[in-house]
C-alpha positions as CSV (number, residue, x, y, z in Angstrom):
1,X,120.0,-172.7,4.2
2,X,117.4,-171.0,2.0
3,X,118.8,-167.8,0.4
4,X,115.8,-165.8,-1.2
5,X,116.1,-162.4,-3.5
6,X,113.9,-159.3,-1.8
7,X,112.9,-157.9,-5.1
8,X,110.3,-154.9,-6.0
9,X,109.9,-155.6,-10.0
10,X,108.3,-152.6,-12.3
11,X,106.5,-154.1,-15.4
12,X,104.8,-152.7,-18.2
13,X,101.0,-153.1,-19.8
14,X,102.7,-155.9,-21.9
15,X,104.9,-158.1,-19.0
16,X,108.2,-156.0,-19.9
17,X,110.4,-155.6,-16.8
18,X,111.1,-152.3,-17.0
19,X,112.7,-152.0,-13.7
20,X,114.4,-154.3,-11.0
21,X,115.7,-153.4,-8.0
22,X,117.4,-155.6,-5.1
23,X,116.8,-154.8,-1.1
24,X,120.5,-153.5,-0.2
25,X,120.0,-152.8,3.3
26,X,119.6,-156.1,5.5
27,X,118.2,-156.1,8.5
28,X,120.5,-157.7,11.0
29,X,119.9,-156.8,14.9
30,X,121.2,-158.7,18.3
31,X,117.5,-158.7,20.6
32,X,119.0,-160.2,23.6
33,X,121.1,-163.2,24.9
34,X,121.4,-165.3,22.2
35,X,118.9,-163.9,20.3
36,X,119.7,-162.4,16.9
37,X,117.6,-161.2,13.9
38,X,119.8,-161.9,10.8
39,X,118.4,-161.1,7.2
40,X,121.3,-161.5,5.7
41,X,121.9,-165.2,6.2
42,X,118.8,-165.8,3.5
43,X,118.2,-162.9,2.0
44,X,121.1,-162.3,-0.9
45,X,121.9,-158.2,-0.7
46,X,121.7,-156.1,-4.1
47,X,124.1,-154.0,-5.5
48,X,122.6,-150.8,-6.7
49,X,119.6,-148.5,-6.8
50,X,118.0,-147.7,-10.3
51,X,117.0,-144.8,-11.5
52,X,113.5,-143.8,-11.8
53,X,111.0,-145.9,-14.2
54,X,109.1,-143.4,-16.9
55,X,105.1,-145.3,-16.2
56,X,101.8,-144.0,-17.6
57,X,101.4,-141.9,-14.6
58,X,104.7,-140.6,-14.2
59,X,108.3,-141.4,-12.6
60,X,108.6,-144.8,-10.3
61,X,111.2,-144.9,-8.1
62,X,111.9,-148.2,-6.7
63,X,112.6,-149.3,-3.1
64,X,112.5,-151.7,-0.3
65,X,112.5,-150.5,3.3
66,X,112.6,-152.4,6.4
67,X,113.5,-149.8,8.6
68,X,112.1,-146.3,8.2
69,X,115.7,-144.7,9.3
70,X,117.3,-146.2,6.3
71,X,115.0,-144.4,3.3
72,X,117.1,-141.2,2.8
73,X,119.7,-143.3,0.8
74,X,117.3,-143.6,-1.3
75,X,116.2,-139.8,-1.6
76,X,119.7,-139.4,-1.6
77,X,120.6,-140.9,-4.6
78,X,118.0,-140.0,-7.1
79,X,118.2,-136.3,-5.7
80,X,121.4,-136.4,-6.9
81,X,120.9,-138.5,-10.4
């Protein structure tokens, strides 16, 4: 089995990474008989949320979302940073 990385990568005007962030929400969803959906059998999950990135054109937060009801973790946690 192939296990990939979902990754969103920030980099600056000279190829620094200046920010990495992980997808830590999988999508995993039964659709019928036998039928399953299962991200996390080859996607490996992350393990936290950075903070915002300072870019030329202000703060970049960084996320990936599958599923729309899943984004206020995100708001969540840099409201609270």
């Amino acid at each position: 089995m192939i296990i990939r990385v979902d990754t969103h990568v920030i980099l600056d005007g000279l190829g620094n990474t200046r920010a990495v962030y992980r997808k830590l929400h999988l999508f995993d969803v039964a659709l019928g008989v036998g039928n399953t959906m299962n991200e996390s059998e080859v996607v490996e999950k992350g393990s936290e949320v950075p903070l915002p990135v300072e870019t030329p054109i202000g703060k970049l937060g960084l996320s990936i979302v599958s599923v729309l009801s899943q984004s206020h973790t995100i708001v969540l946690r840099h409201t609270v940073s």
